[in-house]
N, CA, C and O atoms as a GROMACS GRO file, in nm:
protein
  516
    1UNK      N    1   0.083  -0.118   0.000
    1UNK     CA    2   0.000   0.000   0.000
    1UNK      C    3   0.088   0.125   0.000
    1UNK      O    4   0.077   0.219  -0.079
    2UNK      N    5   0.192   0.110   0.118
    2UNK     CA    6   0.290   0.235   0.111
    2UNK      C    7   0.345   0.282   0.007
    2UNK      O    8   0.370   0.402  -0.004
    3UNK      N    9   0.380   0.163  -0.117
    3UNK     CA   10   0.506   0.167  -0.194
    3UNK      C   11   0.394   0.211  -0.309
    3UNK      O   12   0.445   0.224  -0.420
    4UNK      N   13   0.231   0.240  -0.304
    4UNK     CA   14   0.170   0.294  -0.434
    4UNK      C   15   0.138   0.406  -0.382
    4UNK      O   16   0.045   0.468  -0.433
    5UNK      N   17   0.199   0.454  -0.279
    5UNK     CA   18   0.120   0.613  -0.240
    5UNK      C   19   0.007   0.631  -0.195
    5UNK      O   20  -0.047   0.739  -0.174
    6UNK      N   21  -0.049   0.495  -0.173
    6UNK     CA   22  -0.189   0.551  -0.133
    6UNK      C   23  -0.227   0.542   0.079
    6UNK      O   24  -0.176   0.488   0.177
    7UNK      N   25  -0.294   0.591   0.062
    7UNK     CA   26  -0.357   0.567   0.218
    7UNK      C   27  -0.422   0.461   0.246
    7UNK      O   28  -0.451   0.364   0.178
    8UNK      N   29  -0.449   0.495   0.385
    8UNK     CA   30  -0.552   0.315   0.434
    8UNK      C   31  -0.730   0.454   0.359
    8UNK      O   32  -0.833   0.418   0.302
    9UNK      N   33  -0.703   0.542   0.383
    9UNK     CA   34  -0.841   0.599   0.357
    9UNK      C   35  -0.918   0.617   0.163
    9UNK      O   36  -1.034   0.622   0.122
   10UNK      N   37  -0.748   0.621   0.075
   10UNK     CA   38  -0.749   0.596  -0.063
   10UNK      C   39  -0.794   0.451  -0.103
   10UNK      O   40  -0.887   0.425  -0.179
   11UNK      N   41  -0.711   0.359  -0.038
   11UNK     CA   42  -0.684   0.247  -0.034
   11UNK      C   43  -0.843   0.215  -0.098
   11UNK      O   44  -0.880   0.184  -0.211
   12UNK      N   45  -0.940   0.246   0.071
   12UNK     CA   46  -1.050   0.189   0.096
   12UNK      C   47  -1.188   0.244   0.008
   12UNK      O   48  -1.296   0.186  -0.008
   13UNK      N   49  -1.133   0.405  -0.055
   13UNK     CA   50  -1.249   0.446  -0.161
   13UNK      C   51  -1.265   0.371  -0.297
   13UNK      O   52  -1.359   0.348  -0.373
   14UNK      N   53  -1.096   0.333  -0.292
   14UNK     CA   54  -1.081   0.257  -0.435
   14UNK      C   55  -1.146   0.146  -0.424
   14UNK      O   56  -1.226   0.127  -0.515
   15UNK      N   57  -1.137   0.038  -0.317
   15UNK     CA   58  -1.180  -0.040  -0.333
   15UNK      C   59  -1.331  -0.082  -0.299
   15UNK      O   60  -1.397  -0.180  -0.333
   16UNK      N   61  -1.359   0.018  -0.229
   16UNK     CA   62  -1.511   0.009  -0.180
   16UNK      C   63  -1.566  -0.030  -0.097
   16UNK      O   64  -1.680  -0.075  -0.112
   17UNK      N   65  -1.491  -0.026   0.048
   17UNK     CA   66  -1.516  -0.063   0.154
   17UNK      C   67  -1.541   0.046   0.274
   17UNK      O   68  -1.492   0.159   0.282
   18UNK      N   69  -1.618  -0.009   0.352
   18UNK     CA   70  -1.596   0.101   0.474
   18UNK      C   71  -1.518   0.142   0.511
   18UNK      O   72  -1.404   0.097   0.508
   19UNK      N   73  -1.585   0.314   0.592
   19UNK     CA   74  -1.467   0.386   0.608
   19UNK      C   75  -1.346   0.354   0.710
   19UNK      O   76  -1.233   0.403   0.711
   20UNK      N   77  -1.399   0.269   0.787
   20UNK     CA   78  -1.317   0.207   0.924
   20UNK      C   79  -1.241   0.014   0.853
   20UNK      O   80  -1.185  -0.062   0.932
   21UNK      N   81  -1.256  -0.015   0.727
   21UNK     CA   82  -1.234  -0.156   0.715
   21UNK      C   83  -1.092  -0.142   0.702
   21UNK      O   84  -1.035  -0.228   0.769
   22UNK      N   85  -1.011  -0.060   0.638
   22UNK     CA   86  -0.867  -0.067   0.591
   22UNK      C   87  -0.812  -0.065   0.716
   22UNK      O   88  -0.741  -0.159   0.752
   23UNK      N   89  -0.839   0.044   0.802
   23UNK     CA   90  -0.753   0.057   0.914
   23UNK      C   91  -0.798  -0.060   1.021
   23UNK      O   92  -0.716  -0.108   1.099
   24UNK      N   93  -0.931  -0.099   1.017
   24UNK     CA   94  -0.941  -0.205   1.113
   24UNK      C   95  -0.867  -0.371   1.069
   24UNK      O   96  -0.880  -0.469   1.142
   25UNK      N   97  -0.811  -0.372   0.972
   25UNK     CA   98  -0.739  -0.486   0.888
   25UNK      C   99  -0.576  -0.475   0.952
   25UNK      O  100  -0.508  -0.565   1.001
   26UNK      N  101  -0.550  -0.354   0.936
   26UNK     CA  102  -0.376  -0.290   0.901
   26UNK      C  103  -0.343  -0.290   1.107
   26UNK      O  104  -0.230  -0.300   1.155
   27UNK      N  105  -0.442  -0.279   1.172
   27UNK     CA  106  -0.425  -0.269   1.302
   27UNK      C  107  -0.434  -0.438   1.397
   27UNK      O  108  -0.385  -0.462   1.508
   28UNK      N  109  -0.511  -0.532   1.307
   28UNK     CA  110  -0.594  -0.651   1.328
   28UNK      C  111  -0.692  -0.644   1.394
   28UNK      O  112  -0.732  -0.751   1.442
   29UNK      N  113  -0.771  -0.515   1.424
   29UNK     CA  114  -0.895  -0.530   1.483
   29UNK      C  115  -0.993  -0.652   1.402
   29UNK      O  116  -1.056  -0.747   1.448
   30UNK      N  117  -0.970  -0.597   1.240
   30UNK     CA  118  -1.069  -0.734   1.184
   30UNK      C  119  -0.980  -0.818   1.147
   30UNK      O  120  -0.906  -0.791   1.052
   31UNK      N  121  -0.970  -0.948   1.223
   31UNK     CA  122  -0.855  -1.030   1.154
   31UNK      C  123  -0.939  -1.211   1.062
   31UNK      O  124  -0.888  -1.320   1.037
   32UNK      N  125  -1.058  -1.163   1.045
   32UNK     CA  126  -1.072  -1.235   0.927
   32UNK      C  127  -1.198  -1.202   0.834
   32UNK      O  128  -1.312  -1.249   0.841
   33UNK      N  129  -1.148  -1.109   0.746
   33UNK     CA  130  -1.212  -0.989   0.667
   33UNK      C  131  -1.282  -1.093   0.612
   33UNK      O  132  -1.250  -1.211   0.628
   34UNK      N  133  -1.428  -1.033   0.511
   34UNK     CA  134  -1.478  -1.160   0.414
   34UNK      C  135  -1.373  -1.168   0.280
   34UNK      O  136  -1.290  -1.088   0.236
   35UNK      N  137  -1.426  -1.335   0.230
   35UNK     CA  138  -1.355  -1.305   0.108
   35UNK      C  139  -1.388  -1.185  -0.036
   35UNK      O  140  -1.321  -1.149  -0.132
   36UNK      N  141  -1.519  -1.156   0.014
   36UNK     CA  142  -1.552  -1.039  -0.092
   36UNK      C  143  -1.505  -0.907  -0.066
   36UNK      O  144  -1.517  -0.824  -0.157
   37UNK      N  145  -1.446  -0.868   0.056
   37UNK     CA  146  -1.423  -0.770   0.089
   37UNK      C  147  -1.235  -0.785   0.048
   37UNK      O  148  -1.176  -0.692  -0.008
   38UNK      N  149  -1.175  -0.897   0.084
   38UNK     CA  150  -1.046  -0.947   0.031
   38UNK      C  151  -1.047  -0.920  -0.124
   38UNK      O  152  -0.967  -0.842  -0.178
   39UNK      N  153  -1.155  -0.999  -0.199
   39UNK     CA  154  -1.125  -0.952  -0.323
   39UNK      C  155  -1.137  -0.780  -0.369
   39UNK      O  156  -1.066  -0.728  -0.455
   40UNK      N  157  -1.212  -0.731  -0.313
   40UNK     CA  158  -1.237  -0.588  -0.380
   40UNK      C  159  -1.063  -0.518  -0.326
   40UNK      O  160  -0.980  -0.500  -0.415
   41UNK      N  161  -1.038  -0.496  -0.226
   41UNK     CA  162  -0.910  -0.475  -0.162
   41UNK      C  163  -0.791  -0.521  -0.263
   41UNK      O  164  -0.699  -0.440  -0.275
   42UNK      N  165  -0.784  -0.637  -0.334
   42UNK     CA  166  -0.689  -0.706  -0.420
   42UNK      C  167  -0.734  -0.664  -0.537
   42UNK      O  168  -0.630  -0.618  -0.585
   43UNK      N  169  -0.801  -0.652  -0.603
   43UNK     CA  170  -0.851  -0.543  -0.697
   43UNK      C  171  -0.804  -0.381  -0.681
   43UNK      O  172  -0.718  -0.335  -0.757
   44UNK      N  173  -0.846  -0.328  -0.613
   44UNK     CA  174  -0.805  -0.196  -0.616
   44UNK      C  175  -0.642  -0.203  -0.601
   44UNK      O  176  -0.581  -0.098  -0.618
   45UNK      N  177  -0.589  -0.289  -0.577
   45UNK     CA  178  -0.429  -0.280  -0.536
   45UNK      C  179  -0.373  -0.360  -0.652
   45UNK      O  180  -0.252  -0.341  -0.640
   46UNK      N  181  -0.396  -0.458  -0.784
   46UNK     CA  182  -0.393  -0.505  -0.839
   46UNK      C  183  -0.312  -0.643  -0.830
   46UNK      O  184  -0.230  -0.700  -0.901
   47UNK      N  185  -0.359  -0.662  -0.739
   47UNK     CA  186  -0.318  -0.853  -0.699
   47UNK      C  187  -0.435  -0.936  -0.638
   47UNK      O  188  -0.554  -0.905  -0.644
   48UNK      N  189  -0.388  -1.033  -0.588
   48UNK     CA  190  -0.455  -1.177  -0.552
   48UNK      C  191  -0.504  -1.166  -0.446
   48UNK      O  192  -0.424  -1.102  -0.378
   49UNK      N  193  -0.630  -1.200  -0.363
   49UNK     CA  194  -0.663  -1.222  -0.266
   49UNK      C  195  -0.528  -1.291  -0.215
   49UNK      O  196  -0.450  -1.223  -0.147
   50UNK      N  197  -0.502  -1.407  -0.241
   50UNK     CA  198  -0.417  -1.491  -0.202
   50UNK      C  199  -0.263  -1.405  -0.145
   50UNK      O  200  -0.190  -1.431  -0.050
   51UNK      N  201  -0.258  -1.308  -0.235
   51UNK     CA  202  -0.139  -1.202  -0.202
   51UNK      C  203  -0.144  -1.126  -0.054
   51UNK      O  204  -0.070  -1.098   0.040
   52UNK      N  205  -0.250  -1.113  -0.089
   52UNK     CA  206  -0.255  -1.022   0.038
   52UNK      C  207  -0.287  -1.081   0.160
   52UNK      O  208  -0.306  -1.008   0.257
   53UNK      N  209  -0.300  -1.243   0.174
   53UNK     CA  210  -0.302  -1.355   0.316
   53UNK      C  211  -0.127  -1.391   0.333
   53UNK      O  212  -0.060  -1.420   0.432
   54UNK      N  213  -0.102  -1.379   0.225
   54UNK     CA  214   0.071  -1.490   0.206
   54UNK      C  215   0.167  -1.401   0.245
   54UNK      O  216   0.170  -1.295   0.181
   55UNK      N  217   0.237  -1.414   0.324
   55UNK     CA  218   0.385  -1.372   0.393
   55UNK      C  219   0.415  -1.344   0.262
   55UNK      O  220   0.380  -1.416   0.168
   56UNK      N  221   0.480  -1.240   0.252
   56UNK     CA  222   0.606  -1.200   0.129
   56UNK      C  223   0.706  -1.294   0.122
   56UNK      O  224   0.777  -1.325   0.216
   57UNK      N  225   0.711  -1.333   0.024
   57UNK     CA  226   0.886  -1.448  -0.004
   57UNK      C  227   0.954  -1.366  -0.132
   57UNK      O  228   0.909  -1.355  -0.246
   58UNK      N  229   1.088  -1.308  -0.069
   58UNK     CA  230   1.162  -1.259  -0.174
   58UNK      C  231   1.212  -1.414  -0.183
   58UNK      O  232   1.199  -1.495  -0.091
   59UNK      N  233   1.288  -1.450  -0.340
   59UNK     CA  234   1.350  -1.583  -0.323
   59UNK      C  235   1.454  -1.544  -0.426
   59UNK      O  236   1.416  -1.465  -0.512
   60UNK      N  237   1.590  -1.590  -0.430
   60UNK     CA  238   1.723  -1.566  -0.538
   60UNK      C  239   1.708  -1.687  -0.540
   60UNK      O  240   1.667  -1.750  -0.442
   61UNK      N  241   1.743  -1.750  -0.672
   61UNK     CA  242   1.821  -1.876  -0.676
   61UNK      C  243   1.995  -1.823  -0.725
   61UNK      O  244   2.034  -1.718  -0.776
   62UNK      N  245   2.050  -1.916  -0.693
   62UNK     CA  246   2.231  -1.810  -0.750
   62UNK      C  247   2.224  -2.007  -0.831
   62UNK      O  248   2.174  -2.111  -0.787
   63UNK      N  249   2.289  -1.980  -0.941
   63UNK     CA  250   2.374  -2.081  -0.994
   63UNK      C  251   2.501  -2.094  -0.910
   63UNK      O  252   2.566  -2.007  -0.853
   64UNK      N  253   2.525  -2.268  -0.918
   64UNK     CA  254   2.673  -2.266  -0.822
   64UNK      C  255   2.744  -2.339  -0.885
   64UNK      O  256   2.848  -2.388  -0.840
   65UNK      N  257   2.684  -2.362  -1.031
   65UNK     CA  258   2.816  -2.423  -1.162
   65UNK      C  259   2.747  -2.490  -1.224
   65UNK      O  260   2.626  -2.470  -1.219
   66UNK      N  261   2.791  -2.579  -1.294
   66UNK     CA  262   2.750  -2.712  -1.396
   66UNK      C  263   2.733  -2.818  -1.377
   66UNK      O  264   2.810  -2.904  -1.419
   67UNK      N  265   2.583  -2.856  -1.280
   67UNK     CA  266   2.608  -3.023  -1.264
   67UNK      C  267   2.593  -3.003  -1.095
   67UNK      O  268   2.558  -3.101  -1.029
   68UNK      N  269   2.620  -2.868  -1.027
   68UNK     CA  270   2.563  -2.828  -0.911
   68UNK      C  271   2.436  -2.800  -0.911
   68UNK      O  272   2.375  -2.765  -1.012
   69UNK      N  273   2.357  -2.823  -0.733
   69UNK     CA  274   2.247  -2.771  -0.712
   69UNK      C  275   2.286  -2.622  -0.684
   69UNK      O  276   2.388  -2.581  -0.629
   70UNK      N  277   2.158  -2.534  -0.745
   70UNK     CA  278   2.218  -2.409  -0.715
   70UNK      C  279   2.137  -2.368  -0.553
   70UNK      O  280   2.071  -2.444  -0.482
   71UNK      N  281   2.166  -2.240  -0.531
   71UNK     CA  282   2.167  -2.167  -0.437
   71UNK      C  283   2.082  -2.128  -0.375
   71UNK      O  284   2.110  -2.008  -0.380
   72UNK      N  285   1.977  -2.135  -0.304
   72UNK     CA  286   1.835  -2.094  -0.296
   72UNK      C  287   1.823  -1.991  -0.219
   72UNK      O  288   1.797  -2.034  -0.107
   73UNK      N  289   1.827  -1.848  -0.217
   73UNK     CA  290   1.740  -1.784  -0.075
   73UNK      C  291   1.618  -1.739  -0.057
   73UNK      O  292   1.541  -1.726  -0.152
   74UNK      N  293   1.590  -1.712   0.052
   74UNK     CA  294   1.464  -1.700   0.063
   74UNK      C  295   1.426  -1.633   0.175
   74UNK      O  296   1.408  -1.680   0.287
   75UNK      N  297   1.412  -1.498   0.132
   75UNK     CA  298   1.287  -1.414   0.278
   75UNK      C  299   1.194  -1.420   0.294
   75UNK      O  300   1.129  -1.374   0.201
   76UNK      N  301   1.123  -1.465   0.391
   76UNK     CA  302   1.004  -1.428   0.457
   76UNK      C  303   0.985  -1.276   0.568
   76UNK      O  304   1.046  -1.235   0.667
   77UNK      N  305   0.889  -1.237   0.501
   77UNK     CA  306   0.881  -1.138   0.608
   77UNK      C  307   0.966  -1.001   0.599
   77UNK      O  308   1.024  -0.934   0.686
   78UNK      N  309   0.949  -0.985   0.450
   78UNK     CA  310   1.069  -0.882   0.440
   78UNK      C  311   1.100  -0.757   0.543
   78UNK      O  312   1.012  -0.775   0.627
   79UNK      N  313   1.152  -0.672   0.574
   79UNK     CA  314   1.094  -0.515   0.649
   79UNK      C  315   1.036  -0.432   0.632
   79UNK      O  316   1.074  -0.362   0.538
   80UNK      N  317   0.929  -0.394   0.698
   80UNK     CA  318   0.785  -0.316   0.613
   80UNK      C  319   0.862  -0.185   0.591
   80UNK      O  320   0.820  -0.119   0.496
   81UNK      N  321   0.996  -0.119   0.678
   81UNK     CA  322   1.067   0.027   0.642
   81UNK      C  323   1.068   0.021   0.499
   81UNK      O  324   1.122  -0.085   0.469
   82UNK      N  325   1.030   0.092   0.382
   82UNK     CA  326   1.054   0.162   0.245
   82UNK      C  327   1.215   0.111   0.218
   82UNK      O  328   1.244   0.020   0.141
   83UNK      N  329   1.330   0.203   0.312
   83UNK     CA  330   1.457   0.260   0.261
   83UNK      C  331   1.507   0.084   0.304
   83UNK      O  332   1.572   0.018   0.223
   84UNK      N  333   1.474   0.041   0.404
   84UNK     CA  334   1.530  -0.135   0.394
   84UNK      C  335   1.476  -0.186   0.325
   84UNK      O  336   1.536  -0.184   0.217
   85UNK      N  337   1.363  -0.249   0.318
   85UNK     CA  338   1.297  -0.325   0.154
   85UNK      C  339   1.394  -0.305   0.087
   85UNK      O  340   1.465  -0.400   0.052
   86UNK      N  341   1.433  -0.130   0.037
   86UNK     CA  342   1.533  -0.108  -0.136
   86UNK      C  343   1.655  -0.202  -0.086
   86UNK      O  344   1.706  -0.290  -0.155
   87UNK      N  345   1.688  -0.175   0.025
   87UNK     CA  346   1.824  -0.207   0.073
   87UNK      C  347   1.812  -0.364   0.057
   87UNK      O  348   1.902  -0.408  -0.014
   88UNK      N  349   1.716  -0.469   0.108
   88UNK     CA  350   1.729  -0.601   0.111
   88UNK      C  351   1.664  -0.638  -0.055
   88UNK      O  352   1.646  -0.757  -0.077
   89UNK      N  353   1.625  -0.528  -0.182
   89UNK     CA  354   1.591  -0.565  -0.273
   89UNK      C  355   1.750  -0.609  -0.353
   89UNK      O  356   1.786  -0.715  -0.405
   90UNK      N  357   1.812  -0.494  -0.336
   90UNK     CA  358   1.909  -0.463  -0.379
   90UNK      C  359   2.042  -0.577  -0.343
   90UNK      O  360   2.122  -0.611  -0.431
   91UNK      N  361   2.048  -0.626  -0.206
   91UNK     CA  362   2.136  -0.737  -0.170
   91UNK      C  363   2.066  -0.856  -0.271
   91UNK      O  364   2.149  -0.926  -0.330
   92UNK      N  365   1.960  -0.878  -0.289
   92UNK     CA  366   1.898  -1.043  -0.334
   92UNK      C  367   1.931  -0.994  -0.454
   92UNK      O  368   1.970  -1.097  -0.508
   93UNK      N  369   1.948  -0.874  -0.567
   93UNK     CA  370   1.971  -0.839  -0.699
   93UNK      C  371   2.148  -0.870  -0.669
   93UNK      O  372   2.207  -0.959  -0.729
   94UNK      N  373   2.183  -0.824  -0.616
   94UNK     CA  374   2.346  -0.823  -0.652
   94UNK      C  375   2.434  -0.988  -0.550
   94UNK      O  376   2.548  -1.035  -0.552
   95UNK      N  377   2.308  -1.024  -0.478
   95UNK     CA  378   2.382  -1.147  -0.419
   95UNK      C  379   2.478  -1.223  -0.509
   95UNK      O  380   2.595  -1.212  -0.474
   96UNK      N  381   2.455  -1.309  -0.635
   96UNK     CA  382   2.510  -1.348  -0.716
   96UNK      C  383   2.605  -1.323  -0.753
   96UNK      O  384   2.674  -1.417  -0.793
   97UNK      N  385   2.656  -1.196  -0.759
   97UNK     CA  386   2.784  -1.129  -0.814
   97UNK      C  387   2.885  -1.155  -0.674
   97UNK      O  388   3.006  -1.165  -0.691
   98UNK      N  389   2.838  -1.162  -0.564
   98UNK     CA  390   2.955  -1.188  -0.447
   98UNK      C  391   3.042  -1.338  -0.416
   98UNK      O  392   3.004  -1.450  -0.385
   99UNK      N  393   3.211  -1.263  -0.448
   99UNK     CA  394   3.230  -1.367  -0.392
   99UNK      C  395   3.202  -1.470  -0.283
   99UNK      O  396   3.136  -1.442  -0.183
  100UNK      N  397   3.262  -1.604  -0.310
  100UNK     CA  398   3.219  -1.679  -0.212
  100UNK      C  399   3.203  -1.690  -0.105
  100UNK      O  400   3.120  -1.762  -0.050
  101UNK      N  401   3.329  -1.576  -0.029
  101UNK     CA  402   3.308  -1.566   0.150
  101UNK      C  403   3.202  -1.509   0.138
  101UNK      O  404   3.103  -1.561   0.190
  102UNK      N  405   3.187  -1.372   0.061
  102UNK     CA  406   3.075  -1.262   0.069
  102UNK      C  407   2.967  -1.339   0.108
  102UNK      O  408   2.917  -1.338   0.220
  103UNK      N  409   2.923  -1.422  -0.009
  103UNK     CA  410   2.804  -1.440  -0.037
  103UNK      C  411   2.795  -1.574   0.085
  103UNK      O  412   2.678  -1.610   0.100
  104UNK      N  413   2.869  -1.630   0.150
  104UNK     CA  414   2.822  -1.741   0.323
  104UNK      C  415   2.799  -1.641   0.372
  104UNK      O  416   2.677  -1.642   0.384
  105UNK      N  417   2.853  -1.513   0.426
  105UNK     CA  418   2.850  -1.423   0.458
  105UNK      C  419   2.690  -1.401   0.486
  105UNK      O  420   2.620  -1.423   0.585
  106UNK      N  421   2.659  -1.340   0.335
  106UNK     CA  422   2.528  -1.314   0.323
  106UNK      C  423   2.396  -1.408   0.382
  106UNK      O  424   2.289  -1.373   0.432
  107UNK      N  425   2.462  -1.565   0.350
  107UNK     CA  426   2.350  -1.636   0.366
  107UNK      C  427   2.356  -1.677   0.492
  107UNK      O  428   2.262  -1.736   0.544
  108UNK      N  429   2.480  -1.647   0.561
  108UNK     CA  430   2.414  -1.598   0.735
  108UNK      C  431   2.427  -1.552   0.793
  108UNK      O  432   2.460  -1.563   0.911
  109UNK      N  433   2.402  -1.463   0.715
  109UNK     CA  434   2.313  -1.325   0.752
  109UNK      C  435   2.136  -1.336   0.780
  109UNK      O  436   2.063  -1.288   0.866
  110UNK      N  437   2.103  -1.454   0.620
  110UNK     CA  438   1.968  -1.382   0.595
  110UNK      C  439   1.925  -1.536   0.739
  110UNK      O  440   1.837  -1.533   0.825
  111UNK      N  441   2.026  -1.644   0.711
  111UNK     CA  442   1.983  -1.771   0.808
  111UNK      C  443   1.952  -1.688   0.964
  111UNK      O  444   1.845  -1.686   1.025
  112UNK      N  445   2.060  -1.634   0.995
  112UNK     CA  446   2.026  -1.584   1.140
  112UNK      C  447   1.895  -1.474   1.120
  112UNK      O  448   1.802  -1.515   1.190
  113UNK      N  449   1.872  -1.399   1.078
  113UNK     CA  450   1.769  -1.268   1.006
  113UNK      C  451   1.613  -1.375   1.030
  113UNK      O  452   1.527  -1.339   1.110
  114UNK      N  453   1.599  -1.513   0.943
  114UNK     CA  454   1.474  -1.642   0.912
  114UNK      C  455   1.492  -1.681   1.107
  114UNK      O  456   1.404  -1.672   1.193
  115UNK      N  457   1.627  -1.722   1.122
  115UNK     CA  458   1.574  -1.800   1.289
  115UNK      C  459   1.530  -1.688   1.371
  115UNK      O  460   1.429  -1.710   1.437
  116UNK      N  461   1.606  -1.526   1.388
  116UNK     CA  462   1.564  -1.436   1.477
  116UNK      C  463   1.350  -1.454   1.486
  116UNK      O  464   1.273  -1.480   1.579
  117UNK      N  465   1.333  -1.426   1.352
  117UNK     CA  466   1.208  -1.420   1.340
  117UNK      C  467   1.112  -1.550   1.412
  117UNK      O  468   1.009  -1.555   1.480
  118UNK      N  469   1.214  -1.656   1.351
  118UNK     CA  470   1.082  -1.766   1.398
  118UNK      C  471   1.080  -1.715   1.607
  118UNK      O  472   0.978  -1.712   1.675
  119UNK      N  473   1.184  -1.690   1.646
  119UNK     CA  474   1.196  -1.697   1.757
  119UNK      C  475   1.077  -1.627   1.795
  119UNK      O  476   0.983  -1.683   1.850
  120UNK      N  477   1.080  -1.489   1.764
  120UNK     CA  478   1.019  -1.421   1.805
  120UNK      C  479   0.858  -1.442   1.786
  120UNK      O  480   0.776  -1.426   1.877
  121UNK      N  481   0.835  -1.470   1.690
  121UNK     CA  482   0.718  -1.543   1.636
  121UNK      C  483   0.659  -1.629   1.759
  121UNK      O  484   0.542  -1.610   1.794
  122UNK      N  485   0.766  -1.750   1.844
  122UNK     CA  486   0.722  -1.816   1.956
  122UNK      C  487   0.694  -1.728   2.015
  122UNK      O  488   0.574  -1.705   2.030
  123UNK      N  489   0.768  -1.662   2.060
  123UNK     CA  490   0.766  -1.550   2.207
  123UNK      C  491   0.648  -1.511   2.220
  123UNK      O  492   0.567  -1.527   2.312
  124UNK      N  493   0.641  -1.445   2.101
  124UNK     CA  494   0.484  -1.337   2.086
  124UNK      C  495   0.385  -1.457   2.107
  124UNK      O  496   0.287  -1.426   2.175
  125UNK      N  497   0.387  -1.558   2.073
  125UNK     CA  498   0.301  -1.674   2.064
  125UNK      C  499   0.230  -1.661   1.942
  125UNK      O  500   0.111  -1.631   1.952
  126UNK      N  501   0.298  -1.682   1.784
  126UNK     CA  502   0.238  -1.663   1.677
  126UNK      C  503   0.267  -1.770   1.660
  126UNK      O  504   0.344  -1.837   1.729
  127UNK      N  505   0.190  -1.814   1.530
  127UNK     CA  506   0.252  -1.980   1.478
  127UNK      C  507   0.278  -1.940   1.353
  127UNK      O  508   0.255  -2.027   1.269
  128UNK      N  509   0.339  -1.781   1.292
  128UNK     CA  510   0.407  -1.764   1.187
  128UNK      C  511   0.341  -1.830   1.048
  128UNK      O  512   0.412  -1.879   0.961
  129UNK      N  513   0.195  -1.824   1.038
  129UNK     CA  514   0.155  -1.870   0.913
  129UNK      C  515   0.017  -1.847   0.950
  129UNK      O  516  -0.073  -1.872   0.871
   0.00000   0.00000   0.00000
């Protein structure tokens, strides 16, 4: 929503919902909207109902040669901050190009980044899905 400029109050004219539904979604006051109200919402934003239930997965695959399995990463849960998103868009675009320490480096980075979360996920008492 942030990254098209619009508001929870734009959001909700576009799509045609009450004036209290966007913000009661974005806060979890309503935490299981109808599916008609899901679809109009995924419409005005131009994606999937399904998009807008599913954790974000950024995913790289890196090639790791000829006859190797390649490289898989994978975020869940990217950071809702704007200026990090660019920043973690930008590492999964240029991962590939890093050498080999770099790039263990990187991948634990993102490994510790996936366990911090699940942790916290317990703590809070979420079951992360």
């Amino acid at each position: 929503m942030d990254h098209l400029g619009l508001t929870a109050a734009e959001l909700g004219r576009r799509a045609g919902v009450g004036r209290t539904c966007i913000p009661d979604i974005l806060t979890g006051n309503s935490i299981n909207p109808r599916a008609d109200t899901l679809q109009k919402i995924a419409d005005a934003l131009g994606c999937t109902p399904n998009d807008l239930v599913q954790p974000p997965r950024y995913t790289l695959t890196i090639s790791n040669g000829p006859g190797e399995e390649p490289t898989v990463l994978t975020v869940i849960d990217p950071p809702e901050d704007a200026a990090r998103q660019r920043k973690l868009d930008i590492l999964l675009a240029h991962a590939r190009h890093l050498p080999d320490g770099q790039l263990d480096t990187a991948i634990t980075l993102l490994d510790a980044l996936e366990k911090s979360s699940a942790r916290s996920d317990r703590k809070d008492g979420s079951n992360g899905g």
